[in-house]
Structures are given as structure tokens and as C-alpha cells.
N, C-alpha and C positions, 0 to 999 in steps of 0.2 A: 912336294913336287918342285921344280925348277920353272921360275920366271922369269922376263928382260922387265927391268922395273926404270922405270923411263924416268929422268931427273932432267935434262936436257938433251939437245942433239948427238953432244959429245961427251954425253953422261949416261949410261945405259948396264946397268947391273944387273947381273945376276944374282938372284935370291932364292931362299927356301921357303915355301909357305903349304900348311897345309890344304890336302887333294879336298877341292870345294865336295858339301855332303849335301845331294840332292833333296828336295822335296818331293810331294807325292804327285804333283804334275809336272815335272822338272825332267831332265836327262844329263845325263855327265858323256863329254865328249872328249873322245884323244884326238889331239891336235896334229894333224899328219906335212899341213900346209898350211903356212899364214901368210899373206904380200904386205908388202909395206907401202903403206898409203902415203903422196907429199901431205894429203893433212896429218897424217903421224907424227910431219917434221913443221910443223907450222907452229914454231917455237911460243911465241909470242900468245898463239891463242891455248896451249896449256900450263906455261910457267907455273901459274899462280893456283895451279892445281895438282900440280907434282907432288910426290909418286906417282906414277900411274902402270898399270899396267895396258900396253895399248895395242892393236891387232883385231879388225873388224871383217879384214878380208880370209874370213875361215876357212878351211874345208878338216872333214876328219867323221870318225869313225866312232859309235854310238858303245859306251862298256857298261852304264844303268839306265834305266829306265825306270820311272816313278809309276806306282801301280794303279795311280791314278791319271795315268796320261790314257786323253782320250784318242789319239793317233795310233795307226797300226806300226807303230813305229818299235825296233827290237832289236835287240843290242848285235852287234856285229854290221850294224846299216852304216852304208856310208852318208854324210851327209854333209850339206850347204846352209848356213844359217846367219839371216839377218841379224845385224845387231839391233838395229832402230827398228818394232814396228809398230805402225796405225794403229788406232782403237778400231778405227773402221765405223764409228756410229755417230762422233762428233760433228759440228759444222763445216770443217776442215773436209773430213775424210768423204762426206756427204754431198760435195762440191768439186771432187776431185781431186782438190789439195793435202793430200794423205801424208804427203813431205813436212808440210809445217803443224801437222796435229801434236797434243802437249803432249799425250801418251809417245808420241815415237820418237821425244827427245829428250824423252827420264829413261826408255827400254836400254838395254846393257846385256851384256855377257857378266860371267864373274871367274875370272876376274879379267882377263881379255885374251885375245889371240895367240900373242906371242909370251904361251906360258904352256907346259906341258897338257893340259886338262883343262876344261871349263864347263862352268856350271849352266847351263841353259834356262832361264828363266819358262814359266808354261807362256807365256803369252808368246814368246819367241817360239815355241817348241807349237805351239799351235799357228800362229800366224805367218813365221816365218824361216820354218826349218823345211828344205828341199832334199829328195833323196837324188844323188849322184847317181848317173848311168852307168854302167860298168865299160862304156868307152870312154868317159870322161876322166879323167886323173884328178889325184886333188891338186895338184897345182894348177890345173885349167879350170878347175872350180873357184877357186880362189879370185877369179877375175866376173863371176857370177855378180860379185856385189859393184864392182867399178863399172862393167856394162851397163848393169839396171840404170845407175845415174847418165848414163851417155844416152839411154834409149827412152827415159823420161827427160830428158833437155832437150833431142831432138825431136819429141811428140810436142813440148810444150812451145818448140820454136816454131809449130808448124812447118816441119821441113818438108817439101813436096819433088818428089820427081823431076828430074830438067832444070834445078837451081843451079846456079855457082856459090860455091862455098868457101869460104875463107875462114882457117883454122890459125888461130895466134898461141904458139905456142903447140911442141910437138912431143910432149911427155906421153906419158901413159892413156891420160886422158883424153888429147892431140890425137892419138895412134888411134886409141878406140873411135872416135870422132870420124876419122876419116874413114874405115872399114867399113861403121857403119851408114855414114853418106852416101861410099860407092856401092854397098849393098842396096842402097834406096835408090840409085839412079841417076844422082847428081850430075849435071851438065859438065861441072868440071871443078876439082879441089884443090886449091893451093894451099898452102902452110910456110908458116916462117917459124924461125926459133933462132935463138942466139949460139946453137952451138950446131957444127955440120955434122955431130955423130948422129945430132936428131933429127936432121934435116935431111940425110941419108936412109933412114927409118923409117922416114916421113915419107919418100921415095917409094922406097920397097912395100910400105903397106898399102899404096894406091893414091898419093897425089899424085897428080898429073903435073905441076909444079912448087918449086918451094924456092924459098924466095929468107936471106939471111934477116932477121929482126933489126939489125943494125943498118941495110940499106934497103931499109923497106919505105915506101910512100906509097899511096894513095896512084899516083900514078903506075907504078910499074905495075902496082893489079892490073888497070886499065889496060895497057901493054897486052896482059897476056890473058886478058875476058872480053875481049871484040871491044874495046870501049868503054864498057861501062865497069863499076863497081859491083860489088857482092852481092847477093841476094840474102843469103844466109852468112853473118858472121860469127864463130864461136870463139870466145875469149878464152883460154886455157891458161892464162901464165898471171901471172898476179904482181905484176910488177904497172908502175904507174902508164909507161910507155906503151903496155899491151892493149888497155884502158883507150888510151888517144886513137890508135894507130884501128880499132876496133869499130869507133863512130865516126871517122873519118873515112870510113871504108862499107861502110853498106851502102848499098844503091835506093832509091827512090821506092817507096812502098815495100822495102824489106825490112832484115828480122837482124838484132844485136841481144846473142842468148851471152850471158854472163855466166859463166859456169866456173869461173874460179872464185877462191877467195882472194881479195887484195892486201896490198901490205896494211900494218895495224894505219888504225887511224885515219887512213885515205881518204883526200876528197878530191874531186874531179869536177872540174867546171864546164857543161856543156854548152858547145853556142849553138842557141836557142836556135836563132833565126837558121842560121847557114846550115843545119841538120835538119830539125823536126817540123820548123816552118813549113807547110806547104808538100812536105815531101812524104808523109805518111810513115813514119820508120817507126817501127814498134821494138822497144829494149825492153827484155822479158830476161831472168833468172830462173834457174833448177838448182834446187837440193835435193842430193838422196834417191833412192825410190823406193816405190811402192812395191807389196808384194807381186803385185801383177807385170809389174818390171823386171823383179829375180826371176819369175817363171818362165819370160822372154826370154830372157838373157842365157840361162841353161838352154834354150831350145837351139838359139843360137850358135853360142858353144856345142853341143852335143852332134849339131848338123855340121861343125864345122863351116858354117856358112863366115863366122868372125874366127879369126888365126889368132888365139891369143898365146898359144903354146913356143913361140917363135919369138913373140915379145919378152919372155924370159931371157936374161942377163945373166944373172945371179942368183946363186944357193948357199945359202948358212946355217949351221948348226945354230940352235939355241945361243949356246955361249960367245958366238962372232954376232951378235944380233946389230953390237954397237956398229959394226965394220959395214952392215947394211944402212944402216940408219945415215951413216958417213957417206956413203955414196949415192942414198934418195935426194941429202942433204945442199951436194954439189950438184946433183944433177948434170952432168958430166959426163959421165962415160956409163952407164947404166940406163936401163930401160924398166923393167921389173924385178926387182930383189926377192927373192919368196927364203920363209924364214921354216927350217924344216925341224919343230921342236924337240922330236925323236933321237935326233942327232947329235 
């Protein structure tokens, strides 16, 4: 079968490897639709791990079945399938935090998304293999895994009804952010980003303002939220400025959800006093999510209640995967890349 075998950004081959051979609780999957994640292109955190083969946002169509899979699950089924999942019985998973359990950061596909076929591990195939609705496309499935992380960052951020929300940075994860805000009720969403194709995006899927990253302050929020600062701010972009521009900007008794990754090495010096003193502002992080998160997340999608169909950009065959990879890379004129292995 035909893989993209990941070397760097600008380094993305095509290879032959043989079709993975299931086990007796296992299923093998044809890959119909894979998106391309920015952690895909987050150079730095897999150099040192390369080759890889990489593609977590699946979707695609069941050809074996292990005769020991305990699922009613049967070959011609479409399906959605986590990469990372829970043990579900550790400390972690026992307390809610299902995201940092050890099991759901060894769990894996074999060999990954953006490769003709894949091997379903059973703990996957039991924990976190979803069947697709037959109004649902695989490319709208394919955003099943990027949602769940957007709908577990805004559970863990406590996002409530009537907030104002301030979104840094308006990519993929930006967009989802904001959809699912104005789906919650949000008082009112601003968004900034460095570049107006996203800011324009950022627009169209329901901020009520957006505001360029390069003349962005602390003020001009206030300008356009009756006075005050954010309630809820979500950090999206991983650059040091988003960082600043993110605790400088939450209001008295609110919430700073970190949900990007930052550049390598980063450190950020918080002041003490003029922020957390006195002002109760609670900065909380999401990774990931939970099985309970993918099963939202299709309901979502399915109802149509989140547009993710529309956030599609871009389609490429297998062997243009590099050309995808190029333009998650720039993040520039693209919104969602989906990589069509069949092709």
C-alpha cells in the first residue's frame, strides 16, 4: 500500500509498505479521508522521531474484522476512530482527566492516517471507533476528532452562557472555538489573527468582531465589550505574542483556556500582581479528548448544529500530501486540507 512518510514540513514521501495484518480483536480500515492537523506540522515536536507516518483525523470504511472483536461492528461500516484512548480505570480517567491518562498517550493507529489502510488497534476498536451516519461524509467526519478537543477545552474552561469571548488566533481550531461559543450562547466573540483571510473566516463563522493580531491591545477589546475585558479567553496560535496578548486580556474573575501548543522551549513571565492578585483569573489547559467528547462531537456534526463542511479549503490525492502539508505549514491561505488516500 501507498503511504506520506513525514521527514519534515518540506519533506513528505511517498512510500510502499506492506497492507498492516490484523489481529483477532483488531479491524483494518480504508482510508477514505484524513485532515491535516497544525500539530502534523509542529516541526520541532517530531524531528527527532522521523519517519513517521502521521494522520489522526480519520474517517473511512471497515474491509476485516478480527473474529474476536467484541463490537457489532462489519466490514463495509463506515467509521471514525480515535487515535489516543483512555484506559478509563486509572487515576487520571477516574477524576475526569482522561486526556493525560498513560494508556491514551502509547494508543496509535498503524501505521497512521495519511496512508492507504490502517491497522486499528482493539482498545481503539473498542473505545474509540464511532460508526458514521449516512448523512455525514467522511470528510465532515474527519473533524469528529478536532471538535472533541474544542468541546473538552470549553467544558474544562467552564464556558457559560452570556460570556464574552476572546478567540487569539483564527485557524481551524479558532473557527471550531467560535461555532461552538455562538452555539453556547456567548454574549459576544471577537477573534484576531495575523492574516485577514482568517479574519474574514473568523467573520463568516460567527464572530461578531475581529480585530488584526498586529493591532491588537487590551484596549480596543474594551472599545468593543462595553468596557470591560474577556470573560473567557482562548489562546489558539502558539506564537509568544498570543501568550501576552491572552493574559492581558481576561477580565476580573475569568477564564485563560491555553489550548495551543507554544513555540519550542517557551517561557513566559507572568505579572503576578497586575493579573492574578486580587483578581481571581483562573488559566486552565485542554489536551485531546475523551471518548465522551468524539460522541458529542459527531452529534454535532450530524445535526449540523457546527458547519465544518464549509471549512474545507483543500483536497489532495495521496501523492500531493507534501503540497498539503505546505500550506497547513504557512497557514496562509487555507483553512482545512483533507488528504483523500484513494486518490
Amino acid at each position: 500500500m501507498r503511504v506520506a512518510v513525514y521527514y519534515n514540513n518540506n519533506d513528505v514521501r511517498i512510500e510502499e509498505r506492506p497492507r498492516p495484518r490484523i489481529g483477532e480483536d483488531e479491524v483494518l480500515v480504508k482510508i477514505e479521508a484524513s485532515g491535516i492537523c497544525g500539530t502534523d506540522c509542529l516541526e520541532w515536536y517530531r524531528i527527532n522521531r522521523v519517519p513517521l507516518v502521521l494522520g489522526h483525523e480519520i474517517a473511512g470504511t471497515i474491509l476485516e474484522v478480527g473474529k474476536a472483536v467484541r463490537h457489532h461492528y462489519k466490514i463495509g461500516d463506515r467509521v471514525s476512530v480515535a487515535h489516543h484512548v483512555p484506559c478509563g480505570s486509572c487515576r487520571f480517567c477516574l477524576e475526569g482527566h482522561e486526556t493525560v491518562c498513560e494508556t491514551l498517550r502509547k494508543t496509535n493507529f498503524d501505521p497512521g492516517g495519511f496512508s492507504e489502510f490502517v491497522r486499528i488497534p482493539g482498545i481503539n476498536v473498542e473505545k474509540g471507533t464511532l460508526l458514521i451516519p449516512k448523512d455525514v461524509s467522511f470528510e465532515e467526519a474527519t473533524f469528529i476528532e478536532p471538535l472533541a478537543c474544542v468541546i473538552r477545552g470549553q467544558r474544562l474552561a467552564n464556558f457559560k452562557k452570556g460570556k464574552t469571548v476572546l478567540i487569539i488566533g483564527s485557524g481551524i481550531s479558532g473557527l471550531l472555538h467560535i461555532q461552538l461559543a455562538k452555539l453556547g450562547g456567548a454574549k459576544r466573540i471577537i477573534a484576531t489573527d495575523i492574516f485577514d483571510f482568517r479574519l474574514k473566516a473568523a467573520k463568516r463563522f460567527g464572530a461578531d468582531f475581529t480585530i488584526n493580531a498586529k493591532d491588537y491591545n487590551p484596549d480596543s477589546l474594551r472599545e468593543l465589550n462595553d468596557g470591560y475585558l474577556a470573560d473567557l479567553v482562548i489562546i489558539c496560535a502558539g506564537a509568544g505574542q498570543a501568550f501576552e496578548h491572552g493574559l492581558r486580556s481576561v477580565e476580573r474573575g475569568g477564564t485563560v483556556l491555553i489550548f495551543s501548543a507554544a513555540e519550542k522551549d517557551s517561557l513566559f513571565s507572568v505579572p503576578i500582581n497586575d493579573i492574578f492578585w486580587r483578581n481571581e483569573v483562573t488559566i486552565t489547559s485542554s489536551y485531546a479528548g475523551s471518548p465522551k467528547d468524539h460522541a458529542e462531537a459527531l452529534k454535532k456534526i450530524g445535526s449540523k448544529k457546527v458547519n465544518v463542511y464549509d471549512m474545507i479549503t483543500h483536497r489532495f490525492g495521496l501523492k500531493d500530501t507534501i503540497e498539503g502539508f505546505r500550506l497547513v505549514s504557512e497557514a496562509k491561505g487555507s483553512i482545512k486540507v483533507i488528504i483523500q488516500p484513494q486518490k
